[in-house]
LUMBA-404562 format. One line per field, with one value per residue: residue in three letters; y, x, z of N, C-alpha, C in turn. Coordinates in Angstrom, 3 decimals. Each point is the difference from the previous one (the first is absolute). Example, Ala and Ser with C-alpha at 12.3 -4.5 7.8 and 13.67 -1.06 7.14 Angstrom:
REM LUMBA-404562
residuo ALA;SER;
n_Y -5.690;1.050;
n_X 13.190;-0.350;
n_Z 7.800;-0.720;
ca_Y 1.190;1.190;
ca_X -0.890;0.820;
ca_Z 0.000;0.060;
c_Y 1.200;1.090;
c_X 0.900;-0.770;
c_Z 0.000;0.730;
//
This chain:
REM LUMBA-404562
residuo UNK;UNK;UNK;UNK;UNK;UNK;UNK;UNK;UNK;UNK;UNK;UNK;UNK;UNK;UNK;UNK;UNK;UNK;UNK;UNK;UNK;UNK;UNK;UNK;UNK;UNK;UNK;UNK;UNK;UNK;UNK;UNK;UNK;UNK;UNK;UNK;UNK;UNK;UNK;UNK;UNK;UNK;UNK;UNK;UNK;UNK;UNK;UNK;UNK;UNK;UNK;UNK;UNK;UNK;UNK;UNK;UNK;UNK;UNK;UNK;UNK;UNK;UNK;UNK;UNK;UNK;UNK;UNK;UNK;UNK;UNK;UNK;UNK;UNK;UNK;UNK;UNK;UNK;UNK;UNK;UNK;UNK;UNK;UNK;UNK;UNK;UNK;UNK;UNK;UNK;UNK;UNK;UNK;UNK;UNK;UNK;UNK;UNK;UNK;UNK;UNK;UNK;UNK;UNK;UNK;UNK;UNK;UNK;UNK;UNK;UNK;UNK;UNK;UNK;UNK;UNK;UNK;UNK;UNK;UNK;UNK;UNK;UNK;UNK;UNK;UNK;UNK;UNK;UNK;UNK;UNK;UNK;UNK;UNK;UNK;UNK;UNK;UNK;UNK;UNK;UNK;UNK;UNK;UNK;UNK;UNK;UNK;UNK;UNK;UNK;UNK;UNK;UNK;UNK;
n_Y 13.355;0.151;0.801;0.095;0.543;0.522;0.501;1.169;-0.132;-0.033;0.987;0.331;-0.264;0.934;0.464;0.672;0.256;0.364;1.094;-0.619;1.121;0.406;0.835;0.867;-0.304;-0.449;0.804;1.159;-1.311;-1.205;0.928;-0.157;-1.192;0.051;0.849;-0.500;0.956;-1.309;0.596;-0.274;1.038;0.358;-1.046;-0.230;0.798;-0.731;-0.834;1.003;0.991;-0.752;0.335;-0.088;-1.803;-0.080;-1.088;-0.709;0.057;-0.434;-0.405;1.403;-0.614;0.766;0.139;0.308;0.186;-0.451;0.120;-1.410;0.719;1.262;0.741;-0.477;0.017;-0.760;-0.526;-0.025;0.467;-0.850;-0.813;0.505;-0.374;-1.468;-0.131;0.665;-0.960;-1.570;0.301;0.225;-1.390;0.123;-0.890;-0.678;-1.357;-0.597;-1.335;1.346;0.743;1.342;-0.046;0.968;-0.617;0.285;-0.354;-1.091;0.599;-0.659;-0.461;1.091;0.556;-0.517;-0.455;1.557;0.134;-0.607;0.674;0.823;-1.008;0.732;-0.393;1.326;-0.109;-0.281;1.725;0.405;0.414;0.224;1.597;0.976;0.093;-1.167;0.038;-1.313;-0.162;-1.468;-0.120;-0.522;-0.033;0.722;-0.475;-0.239;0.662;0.202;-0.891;-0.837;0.415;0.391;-1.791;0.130;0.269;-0.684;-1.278;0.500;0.067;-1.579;
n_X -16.551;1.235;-0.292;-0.962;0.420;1.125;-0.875;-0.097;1.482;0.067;-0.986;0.184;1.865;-0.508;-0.003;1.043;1.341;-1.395;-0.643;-1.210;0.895;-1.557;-0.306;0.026;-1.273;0.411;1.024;-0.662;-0.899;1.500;1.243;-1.174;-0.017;1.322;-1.020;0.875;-0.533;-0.004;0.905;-1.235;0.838;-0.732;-1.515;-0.445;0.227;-0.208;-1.167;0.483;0.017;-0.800;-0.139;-1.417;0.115;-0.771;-0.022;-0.330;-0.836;-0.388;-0.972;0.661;0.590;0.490;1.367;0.020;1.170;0.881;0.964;-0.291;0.633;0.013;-0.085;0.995;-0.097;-0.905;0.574;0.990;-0.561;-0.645;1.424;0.282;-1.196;-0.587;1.586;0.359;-1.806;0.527;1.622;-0.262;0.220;1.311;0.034;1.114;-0.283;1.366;-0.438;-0.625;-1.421;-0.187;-0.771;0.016;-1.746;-0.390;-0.369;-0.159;0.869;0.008;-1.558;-0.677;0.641;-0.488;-1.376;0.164;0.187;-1.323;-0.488;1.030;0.092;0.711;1.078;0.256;-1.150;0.097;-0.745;-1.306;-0.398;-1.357;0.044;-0.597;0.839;0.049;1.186;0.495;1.490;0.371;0.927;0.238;0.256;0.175;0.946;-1.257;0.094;1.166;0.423;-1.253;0.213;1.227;-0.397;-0.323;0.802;1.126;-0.761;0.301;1.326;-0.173;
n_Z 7.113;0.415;1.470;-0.568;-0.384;0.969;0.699;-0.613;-0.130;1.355;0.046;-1.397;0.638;1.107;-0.551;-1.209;0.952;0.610;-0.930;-0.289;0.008;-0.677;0.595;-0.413;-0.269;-0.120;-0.323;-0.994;0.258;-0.237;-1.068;-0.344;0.247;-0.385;-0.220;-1.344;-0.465;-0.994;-0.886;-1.016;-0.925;1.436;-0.234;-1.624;0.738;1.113;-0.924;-0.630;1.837;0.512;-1.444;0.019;-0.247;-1.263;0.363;-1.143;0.507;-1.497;-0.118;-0.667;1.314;0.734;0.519;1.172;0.058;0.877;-0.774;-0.816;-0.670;0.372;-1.078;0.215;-1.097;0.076;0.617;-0.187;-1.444;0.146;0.854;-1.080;-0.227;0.638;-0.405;-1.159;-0.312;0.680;-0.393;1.695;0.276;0.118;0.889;0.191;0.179;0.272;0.014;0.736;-0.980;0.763;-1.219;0.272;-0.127;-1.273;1.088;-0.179;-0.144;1.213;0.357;-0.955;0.903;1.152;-1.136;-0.045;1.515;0.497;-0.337;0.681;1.184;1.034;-0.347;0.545;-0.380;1.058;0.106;-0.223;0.920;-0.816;0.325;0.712;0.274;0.579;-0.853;0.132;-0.943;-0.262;0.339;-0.815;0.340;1.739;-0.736;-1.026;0.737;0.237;-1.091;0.473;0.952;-0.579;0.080;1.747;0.816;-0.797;0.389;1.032;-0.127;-0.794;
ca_Y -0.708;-1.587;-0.695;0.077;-0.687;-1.656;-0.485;-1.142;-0.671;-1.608;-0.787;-0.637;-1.122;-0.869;-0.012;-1.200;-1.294;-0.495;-0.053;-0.102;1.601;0.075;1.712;1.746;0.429;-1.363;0.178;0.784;-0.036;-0.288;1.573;1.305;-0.451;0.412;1.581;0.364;0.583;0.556;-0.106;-0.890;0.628;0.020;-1.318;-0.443;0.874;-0.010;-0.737;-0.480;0.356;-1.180;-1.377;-0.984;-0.315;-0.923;-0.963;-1.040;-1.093;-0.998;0.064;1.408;0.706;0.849;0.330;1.289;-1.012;0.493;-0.546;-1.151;0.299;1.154;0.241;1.141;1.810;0.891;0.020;1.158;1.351;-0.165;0.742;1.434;1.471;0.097;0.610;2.075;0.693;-0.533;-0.139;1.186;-0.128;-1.079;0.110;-1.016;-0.633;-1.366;-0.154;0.702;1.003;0.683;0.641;1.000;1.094;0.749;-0.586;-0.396;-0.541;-0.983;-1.000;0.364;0.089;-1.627;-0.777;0.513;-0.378;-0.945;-0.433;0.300;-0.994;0.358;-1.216;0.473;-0.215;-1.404;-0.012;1.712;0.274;1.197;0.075;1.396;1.267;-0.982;-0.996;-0.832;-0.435;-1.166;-0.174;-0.965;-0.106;0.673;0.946;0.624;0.081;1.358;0.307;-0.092;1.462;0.956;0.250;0.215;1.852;0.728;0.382;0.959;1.459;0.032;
ca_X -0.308;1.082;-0.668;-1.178;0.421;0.723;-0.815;-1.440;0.413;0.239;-1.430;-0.405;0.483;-0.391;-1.570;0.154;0.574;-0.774;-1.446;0.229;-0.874;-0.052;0.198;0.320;-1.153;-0.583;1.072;-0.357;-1.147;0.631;0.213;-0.705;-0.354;0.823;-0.174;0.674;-0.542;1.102;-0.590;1.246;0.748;1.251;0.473;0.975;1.203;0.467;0.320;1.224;0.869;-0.103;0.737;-0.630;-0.307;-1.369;-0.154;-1.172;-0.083;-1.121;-0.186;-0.417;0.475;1.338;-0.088;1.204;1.232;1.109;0.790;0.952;1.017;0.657;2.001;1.561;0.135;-1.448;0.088;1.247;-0.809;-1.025;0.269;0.476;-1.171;-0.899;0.213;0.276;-0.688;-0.302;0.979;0.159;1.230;0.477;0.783;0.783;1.013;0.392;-0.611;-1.522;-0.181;-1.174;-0.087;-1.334;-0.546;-1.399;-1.394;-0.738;1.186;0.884;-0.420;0.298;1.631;0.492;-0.254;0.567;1.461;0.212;0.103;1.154;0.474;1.241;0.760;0.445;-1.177;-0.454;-1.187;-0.398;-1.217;-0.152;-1.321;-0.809;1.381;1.325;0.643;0.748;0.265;0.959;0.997;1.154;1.236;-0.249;0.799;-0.309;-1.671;0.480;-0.507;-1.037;-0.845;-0.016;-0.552;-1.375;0.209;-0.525;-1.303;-0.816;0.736;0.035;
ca_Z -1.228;0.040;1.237;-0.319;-1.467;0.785;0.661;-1.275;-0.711;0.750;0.086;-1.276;0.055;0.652;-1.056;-1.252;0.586;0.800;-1.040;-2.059;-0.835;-1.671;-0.495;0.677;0.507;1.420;0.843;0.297;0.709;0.971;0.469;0.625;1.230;0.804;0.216;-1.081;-0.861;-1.100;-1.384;-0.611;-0.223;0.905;-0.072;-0.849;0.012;1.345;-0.486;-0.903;0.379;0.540;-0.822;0.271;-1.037;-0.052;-0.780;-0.075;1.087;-0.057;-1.497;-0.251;0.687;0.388;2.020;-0.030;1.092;0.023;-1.143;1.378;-0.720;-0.347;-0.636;0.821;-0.397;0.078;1.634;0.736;-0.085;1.038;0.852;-0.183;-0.589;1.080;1.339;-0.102;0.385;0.920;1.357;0.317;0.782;0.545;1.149;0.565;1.311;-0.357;-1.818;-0.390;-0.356;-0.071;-0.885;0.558;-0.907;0.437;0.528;-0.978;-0.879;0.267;-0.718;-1.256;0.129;0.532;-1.517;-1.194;0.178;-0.118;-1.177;-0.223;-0.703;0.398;0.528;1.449;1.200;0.690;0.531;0.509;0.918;-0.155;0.799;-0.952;-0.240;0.342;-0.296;0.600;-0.686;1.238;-0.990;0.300;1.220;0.578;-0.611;-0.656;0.953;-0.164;-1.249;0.044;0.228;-0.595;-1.227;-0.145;-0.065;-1.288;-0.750;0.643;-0.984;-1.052;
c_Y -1.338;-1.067;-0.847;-1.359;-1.573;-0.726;-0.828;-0.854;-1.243;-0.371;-0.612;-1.216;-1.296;-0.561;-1.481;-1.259;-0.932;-0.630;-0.545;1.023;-0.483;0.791;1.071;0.140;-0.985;0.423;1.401;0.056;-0.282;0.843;0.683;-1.052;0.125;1.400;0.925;0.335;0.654;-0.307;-0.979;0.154;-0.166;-1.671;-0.157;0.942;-1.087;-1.874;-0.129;0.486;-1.360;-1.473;-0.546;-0.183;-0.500;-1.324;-0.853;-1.422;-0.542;0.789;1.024;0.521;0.546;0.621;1.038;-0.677;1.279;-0.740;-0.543;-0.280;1.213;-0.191;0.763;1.357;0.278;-0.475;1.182;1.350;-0.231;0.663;0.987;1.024;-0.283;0.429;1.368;-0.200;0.089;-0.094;1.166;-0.468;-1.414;-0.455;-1.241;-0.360;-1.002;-0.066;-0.448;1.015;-0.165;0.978;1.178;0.513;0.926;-0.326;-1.322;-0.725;-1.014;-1.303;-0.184;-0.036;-1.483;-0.414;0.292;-0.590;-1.984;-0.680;0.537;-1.194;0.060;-1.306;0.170;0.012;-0.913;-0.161;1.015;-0.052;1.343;-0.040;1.055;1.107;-0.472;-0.896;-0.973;-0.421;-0.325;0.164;-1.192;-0.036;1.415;1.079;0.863;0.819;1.725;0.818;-0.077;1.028;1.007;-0.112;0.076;1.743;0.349;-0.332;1.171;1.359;-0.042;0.425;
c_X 0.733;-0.783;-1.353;0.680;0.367;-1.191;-0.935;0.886;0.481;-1.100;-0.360;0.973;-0.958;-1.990;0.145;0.649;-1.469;-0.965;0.682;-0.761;0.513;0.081;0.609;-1.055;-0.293;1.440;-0.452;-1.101;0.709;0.632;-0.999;-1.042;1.284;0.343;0.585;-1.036;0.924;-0.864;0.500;0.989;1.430;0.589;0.858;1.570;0.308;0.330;1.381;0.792;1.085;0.197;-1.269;-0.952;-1.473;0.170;-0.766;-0.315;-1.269;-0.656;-0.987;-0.118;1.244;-0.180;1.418;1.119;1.110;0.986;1.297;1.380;-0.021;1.661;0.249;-0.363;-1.450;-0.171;0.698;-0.778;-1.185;0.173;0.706;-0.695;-0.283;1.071;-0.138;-1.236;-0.487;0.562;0.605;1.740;0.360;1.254;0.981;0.060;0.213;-0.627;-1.046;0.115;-1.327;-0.673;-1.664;-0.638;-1.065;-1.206;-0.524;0.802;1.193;0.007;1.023;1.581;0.238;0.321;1.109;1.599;0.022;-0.038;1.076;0.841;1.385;0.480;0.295;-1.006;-0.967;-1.450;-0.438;-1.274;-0.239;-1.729;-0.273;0.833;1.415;0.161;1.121;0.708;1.258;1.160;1.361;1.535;-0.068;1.218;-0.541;-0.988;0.069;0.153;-1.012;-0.544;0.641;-0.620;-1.751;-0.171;0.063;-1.020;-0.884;-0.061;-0.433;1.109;
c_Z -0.056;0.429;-0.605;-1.582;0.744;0.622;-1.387;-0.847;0.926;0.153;-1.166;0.011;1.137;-0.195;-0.668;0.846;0.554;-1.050;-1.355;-0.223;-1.411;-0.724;0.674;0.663;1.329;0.653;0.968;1.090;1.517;1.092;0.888;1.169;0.763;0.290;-0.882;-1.167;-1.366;-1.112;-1.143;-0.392;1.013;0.322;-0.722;-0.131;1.095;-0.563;-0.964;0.603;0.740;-0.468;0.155;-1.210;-0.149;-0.400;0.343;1.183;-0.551;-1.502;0.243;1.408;0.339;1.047;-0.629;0.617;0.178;-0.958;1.144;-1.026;-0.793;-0.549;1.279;-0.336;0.472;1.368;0.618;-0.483;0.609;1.205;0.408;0.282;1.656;1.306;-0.209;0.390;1.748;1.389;0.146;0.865;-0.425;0.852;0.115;1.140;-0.311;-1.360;0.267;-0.580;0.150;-0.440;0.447;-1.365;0.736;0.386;-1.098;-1.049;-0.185;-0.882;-1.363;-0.468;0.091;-1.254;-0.725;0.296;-0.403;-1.990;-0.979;-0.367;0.526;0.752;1.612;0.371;0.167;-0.016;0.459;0.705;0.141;1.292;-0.553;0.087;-0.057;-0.463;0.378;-0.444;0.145;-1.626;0.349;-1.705;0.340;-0.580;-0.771;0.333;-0.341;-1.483;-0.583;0.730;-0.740;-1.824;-0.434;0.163;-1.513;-0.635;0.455;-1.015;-1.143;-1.140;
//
């Protein structure tokens, strides 16, 4: 179920980042040329899971976006929820961290960390289970993974 949820929820980031979707319904048509068969219901749950906003691009139109200033607080529970739901590891070297999800899920993690907003990180490269994530000053590299482990715990 994780698996399946991560997968339709980087695909709806990588949907809206590409299309001006106007609706749930033209998101829903998108989903399911990408072999994702959901409902609306599971959209608009996956929409406010995600912070993603409607706003107006022209007169009585509206596109969907990702929100290009989230609060602190609704970033960090953002990524609270998506690592308990999303990361299965995470690992050190030097000041790397490599952060492991579940098939599909990386993407999603990458955002959530990046719109975290954390001063120790430089930068994250996420692919479809793997995450990359460069930290400076390399001192902190190590409290930084134990403070992505507790998002894991919650």
């Amino acid at each position: 179920m994780k698996l399946m949820k991560a997968r339709r929820q980087c695909e709806i980031l990588e949907i809206i980042g590409r299309e001006k979707i106007e609706n749930q319904r033209e998101l829903a048509a998108m989903l399911k040329n990408s072999g994702l068969n959901v409902t609306q219901a599971t959209i608009s749950r996956d929409i406010k899971e995600l912070g993603i906003i409607k706003t107006s691009c022209g007169k009585h139109l509206f596109r969907y976006i990702l929100p290009a200033d989230q609060s602190v607080s609704s970033a960090e529970n953002r990524l609270g929820r998506i690592f308990r739901e999303s990361v299965i590891g995470v690992e050190l070297s030097e000041n790397l961290i490599v952060i492991r999800t579940y098939p599909g899920g990386a993407q999603a993690v990458a955002l959530a960390i990046d719109q975290a907003g954390w001063e120790e990180i430089i930068g994250t490269v996420g692919g479809d289970d793997t995450i990359l994530v460069v930290i400076k000053p390399k001192k902190l590299a190590l409290s930084m993974q134990k403070r992505f482990e507790n998002l894991i715990r919650g």
